[in-house]
C-alpha positions as CSV (number, residue, x, y, z in Angstrom):
1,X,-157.7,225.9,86.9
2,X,-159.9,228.1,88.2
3,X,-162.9,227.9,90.3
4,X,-166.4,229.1,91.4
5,X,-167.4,230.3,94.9
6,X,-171.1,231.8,95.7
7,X,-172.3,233.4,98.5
8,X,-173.4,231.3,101.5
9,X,-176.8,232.2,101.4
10,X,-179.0,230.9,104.2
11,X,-176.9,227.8,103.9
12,X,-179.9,225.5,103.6
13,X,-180.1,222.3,102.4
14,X,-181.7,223.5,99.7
15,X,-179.4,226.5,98.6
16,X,-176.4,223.8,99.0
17,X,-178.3,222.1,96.4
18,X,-179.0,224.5,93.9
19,X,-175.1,225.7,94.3
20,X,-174.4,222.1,93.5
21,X,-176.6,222.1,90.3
22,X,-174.9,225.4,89.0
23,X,-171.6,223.9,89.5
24,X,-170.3,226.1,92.3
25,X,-167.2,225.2,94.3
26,X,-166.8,226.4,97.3
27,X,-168.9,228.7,99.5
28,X,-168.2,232.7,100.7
29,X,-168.9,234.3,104.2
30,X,-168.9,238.1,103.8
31,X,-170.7,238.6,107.2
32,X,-168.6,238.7,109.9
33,X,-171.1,237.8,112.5
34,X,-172.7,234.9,110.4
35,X,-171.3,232.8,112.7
36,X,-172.4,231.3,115.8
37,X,-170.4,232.5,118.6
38,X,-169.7,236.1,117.1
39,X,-172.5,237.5,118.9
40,X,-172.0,235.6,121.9
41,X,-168.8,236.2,122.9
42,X,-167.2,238.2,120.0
43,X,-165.2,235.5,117.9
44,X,-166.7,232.1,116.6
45,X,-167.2,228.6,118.2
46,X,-164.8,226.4,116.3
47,X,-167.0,223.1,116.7
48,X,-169.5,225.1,115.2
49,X,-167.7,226.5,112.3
50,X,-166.3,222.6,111.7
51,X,-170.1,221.2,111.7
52,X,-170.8,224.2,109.3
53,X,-167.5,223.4,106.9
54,X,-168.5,219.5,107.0
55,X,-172.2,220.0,106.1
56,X,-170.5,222.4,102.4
57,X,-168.3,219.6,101.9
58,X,-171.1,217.2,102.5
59,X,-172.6,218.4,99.4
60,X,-169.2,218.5,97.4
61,X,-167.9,222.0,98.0
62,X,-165.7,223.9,100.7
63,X,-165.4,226.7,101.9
64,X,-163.4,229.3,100.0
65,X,-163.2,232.4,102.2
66,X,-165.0,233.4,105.5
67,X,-165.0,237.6,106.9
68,X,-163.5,238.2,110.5
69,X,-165.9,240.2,112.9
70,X,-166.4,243.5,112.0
71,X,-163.0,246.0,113.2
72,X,-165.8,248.9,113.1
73,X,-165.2,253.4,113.0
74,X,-164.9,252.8,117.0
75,X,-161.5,250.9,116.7
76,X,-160.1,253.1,113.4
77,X,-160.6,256.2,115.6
78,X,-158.8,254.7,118.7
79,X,-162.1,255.0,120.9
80,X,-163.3,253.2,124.1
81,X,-163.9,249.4,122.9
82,X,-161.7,249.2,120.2
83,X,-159.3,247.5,121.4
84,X,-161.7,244.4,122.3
85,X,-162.6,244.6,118.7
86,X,-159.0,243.5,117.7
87,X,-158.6,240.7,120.2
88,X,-162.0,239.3,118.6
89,X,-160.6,239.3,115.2
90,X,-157.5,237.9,116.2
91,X,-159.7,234.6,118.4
92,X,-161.7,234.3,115.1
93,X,-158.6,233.8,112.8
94,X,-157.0,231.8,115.1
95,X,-160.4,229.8,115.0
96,X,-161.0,229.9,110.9
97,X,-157.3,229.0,111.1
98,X,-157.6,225.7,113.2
99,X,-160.7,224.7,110.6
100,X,-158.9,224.2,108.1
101,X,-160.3,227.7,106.2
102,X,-158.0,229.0,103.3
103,X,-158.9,232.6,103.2
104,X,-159.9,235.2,105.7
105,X,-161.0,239.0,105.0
106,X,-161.2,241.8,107.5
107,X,-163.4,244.6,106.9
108,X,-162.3,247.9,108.7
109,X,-164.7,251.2,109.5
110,X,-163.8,254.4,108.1
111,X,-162.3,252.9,104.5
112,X,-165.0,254.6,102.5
113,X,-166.3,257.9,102.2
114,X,-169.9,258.1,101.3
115,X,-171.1,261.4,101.6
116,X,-169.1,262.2,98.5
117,X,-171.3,259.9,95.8
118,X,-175.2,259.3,95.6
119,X,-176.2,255.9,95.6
120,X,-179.5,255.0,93.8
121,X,-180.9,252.2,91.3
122,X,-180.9,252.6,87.6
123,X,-182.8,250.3,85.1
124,X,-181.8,248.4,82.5
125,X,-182.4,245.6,80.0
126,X,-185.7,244.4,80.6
127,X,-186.4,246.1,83.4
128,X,-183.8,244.5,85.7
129,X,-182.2,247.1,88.2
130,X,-179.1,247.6,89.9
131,X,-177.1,249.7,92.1
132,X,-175.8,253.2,90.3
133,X,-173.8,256.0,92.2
134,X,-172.7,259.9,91.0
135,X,-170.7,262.2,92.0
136,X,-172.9,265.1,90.5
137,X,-176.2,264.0,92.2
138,X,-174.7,263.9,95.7
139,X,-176.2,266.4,98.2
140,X,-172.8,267.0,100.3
141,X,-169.8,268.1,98.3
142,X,-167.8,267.7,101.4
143,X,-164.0,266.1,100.3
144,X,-162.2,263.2,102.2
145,X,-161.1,263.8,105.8
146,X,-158.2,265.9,106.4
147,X,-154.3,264.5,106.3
148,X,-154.7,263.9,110.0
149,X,-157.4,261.7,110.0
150,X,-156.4,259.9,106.9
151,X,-152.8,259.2,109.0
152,X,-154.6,257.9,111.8
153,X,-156.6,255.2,109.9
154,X,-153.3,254.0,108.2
155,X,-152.0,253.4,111.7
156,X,-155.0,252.1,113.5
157,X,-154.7,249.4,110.4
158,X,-151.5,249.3,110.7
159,X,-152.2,247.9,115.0
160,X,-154.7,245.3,113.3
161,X,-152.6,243.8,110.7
162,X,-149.5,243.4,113.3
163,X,-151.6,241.3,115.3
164,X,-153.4,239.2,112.8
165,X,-150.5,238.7,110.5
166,X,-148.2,236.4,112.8
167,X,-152.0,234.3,113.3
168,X,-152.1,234.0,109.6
169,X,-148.4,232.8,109.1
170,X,-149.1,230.5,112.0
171,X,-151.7,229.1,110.6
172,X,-151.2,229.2,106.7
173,X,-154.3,230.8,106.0
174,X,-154.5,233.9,103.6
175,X,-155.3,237.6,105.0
176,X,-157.3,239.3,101.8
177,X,-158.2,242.8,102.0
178,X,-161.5,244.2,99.6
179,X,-160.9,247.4,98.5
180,X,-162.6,250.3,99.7
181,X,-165.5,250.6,97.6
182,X,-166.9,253.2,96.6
183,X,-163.1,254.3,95.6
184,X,-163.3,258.3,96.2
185,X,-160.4,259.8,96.2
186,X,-158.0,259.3,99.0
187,X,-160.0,256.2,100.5
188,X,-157.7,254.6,102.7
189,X,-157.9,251.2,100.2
190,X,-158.6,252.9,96.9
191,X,-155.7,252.4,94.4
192,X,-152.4,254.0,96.6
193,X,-153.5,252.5,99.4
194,X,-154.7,249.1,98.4
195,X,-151.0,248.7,96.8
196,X,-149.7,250.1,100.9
197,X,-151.0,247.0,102.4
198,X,-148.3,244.5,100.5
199,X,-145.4,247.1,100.9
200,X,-146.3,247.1,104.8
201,X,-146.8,243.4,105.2
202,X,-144.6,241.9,102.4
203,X,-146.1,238.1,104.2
204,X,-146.8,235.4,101.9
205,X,-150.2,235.4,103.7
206,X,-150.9,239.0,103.0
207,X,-153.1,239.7,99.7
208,X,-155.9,240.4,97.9
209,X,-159.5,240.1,97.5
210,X,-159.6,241.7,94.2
211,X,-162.6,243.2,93.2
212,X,-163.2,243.9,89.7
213,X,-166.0,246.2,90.0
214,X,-164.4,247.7,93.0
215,X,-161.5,248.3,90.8
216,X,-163.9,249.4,87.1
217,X,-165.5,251.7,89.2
218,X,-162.0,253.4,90.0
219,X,-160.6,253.7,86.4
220,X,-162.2,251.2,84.1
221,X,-161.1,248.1,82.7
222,X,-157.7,248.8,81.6
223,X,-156.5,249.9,85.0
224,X,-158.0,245.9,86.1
225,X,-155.7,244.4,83.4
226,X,-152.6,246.2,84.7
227,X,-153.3,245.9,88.2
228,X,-154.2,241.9,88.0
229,X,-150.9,241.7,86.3
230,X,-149.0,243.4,88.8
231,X,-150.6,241.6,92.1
232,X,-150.9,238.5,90.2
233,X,-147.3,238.1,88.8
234,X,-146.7,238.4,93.1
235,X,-149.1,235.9,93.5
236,X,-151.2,238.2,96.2
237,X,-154.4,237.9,94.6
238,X,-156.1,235.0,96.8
239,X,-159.7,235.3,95.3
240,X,-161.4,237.6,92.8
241,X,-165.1,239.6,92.7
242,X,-166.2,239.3,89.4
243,X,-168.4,242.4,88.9
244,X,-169.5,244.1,85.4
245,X,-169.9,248.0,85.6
246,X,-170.6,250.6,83.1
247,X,-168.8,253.9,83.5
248,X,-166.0,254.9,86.2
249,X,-165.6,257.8,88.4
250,X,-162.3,259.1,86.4
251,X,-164.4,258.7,83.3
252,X,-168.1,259.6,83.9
253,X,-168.2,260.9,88.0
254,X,-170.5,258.0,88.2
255,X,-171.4,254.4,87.2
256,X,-173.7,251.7,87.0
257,X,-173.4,248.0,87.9
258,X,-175.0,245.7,85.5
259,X,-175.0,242.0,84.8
260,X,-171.7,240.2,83.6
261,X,-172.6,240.5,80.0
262,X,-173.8,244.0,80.6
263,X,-171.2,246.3,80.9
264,X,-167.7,248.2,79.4
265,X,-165.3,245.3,80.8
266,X,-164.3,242.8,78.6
267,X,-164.6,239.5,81.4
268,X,-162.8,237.2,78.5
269,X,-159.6,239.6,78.6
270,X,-159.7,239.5,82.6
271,X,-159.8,235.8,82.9
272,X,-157.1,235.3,80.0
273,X,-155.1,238.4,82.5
274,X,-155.3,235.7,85.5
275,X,-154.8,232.9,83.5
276,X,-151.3,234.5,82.4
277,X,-150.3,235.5,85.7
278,X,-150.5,232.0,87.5
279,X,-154.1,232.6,89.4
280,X,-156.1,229.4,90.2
281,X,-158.3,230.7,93.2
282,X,-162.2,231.3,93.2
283,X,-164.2,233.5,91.0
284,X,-167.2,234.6,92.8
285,X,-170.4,236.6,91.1
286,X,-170.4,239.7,93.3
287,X,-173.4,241.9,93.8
288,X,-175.7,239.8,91.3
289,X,-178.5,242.0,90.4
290,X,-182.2,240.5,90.8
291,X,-183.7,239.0,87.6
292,X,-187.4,238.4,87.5
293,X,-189.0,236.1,89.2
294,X,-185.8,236.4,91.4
295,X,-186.2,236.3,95.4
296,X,-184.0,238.0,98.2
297,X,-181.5,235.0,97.2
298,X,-181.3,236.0,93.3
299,X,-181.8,232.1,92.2
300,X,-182.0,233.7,88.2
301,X,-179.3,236.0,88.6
302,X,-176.9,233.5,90.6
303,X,-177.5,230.8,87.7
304,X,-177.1,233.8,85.1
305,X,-173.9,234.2,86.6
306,X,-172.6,230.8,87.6
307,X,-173.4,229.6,84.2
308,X,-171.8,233.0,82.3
309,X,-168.4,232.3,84.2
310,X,-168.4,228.7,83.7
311,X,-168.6,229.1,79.6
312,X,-165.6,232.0,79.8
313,X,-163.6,229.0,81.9
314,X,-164.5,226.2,79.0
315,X,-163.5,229.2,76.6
316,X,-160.2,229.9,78.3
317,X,-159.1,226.2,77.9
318,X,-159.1,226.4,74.5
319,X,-157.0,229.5,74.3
């Protein structure tokens, strides 16, 4: 069955306990430098990340999926550094790995293009607001980078994912790549490219980190449907972004992220997708807008959400 995973917050005893109340899980890292030993020495200290991982699973939960240091523009354009950007990534997983962790994402420089798309907030219901983008309102009509450049950021991946993928089978834990979001055209991990990675490392520990949203934003909620069934039925989708939008740039040249009730996909039909295709990883709320009364942690909009998955699971057991 599946599960919940929220964000790690400031990992407090206190946040650990409200995740607990809601019902969550497991715990997500998406900040590669989180942490401690990244920004010592570039990769992190394993007795730390072991006190970290017992203190979640003190309070019931684990943890569900942590992000490798950053592999930043300086390494995807080959320039001076770079190369001690990979050799971090490859001491944390080898780290993450001897923990015990399940999943590990990297992010990489470069993957999305945002001078093409204006980012601004948009209200909605209430008065809550939340992160919009348009194609129309952006002040650079500037396309992707040219062939060339595009070729080298395949193979600068391509230098990353040969070294981290032996790690990964090594140590049984899952590689899942986010895809590149926004998805403008010809973004290295929009829809052609996101489907590359599994033709180019066809490992059991190569998958995805599949990000509804991400993926809405892209082509709308049809395009999810068909594109959980064809990872899923694989069995490469290793967690999943739960994310309500409104709009697409096929369909509008824009769109708006709302709450999980909110928006043009249909969550039931998503969950019922995974259910069919075998998944029984984490669900995590991604990119919660605030609610009010909210704080930088979104305590409203995290229980909004927790609670709004948790009835679609009790829903899907029935079906």
């Amino acid at each position: 069955m599946f599960k919940i995973s929220v964000w790690h917050g400031d990992l407090s005893d206190s946040y650990l306990k409200l995740a607990t109340q809601l019902g969550a899980d497991c715990i997500d890292f998406g900040d590669g430098s989180f942490f401690p030993g990244v920004k010592e020495q570039g990769y992190p200290d394993l007795d730390e990340v072991l006190k970290i991982r017992q203190k979640i699973r003190s309070w019931g939960m684990d943890i569900n999926r942590v992000t490798l240091p950053n592999i930043t523009e300086k390494c995807m354009r080959d320039e001076e550094g770079g190369e001690a950007e990979i050799d971090n990534a490859c001491k944390a997983l080898q780290v993450f790995g001897e923990a015990g962790v399940p999943i590990a994402r990297q992010r990489f420089g470069d993957d999305t293009f945002p001078w093409m798309t204006r980012r601004f907030t948009t209200l909605h219901r209430g008065g809550y607001r939340s992160r919009a983008e348009s194609r129309a309102l952006t002040e650079d009509p500037a396309g992707p980078p040219d062939l060339e450049q595009l070729e080298l950021w395949q193979q600068r991946f391509c230098k990353v994912y040969e070294r981290l993928v032996p790690i990964a089978e090594d140590y049984d834990i899952n590689l899942a790549i986010h895809p590149s979001d926004t998805p403008n055209p010809d973004t290295p991990l929009g829809g052609l490219g996101f489907h590359r990675v599994i033709d180019l490392f066809p490992s059991r520990n190569v998958g995805y980190l599949y990000c509804c949203g991400t993926r809405s934003q892209a082509g709308g909620g049809s395009l999810i449907l068909d594109e959980i069934h064809n990872y899923g039925r694989k069995g490469r989708i290793f967690m999943v972004h739960l994310r309500a939008v409104r709009g697409s740039l096929a369909t509008a040249g824009g769109f708006e992220e709302v709450l999980l009730d909110d928006g043009d996909l249909n969550m039931f039909k998503i969950l019922l997708e995974l259910k069919q295709v075998g998944f029984d990883g984490c669900l995590n709320p991604d990119h919660i807008p605030a609610l009010e009364g909210d704080t930088s942690g979104v305590q409203h909009g995290l229980a909004y959400s927790v609670g709004y998955i948790k009835a679609l699971i009790a829903a899907l057991a029935v079906v």
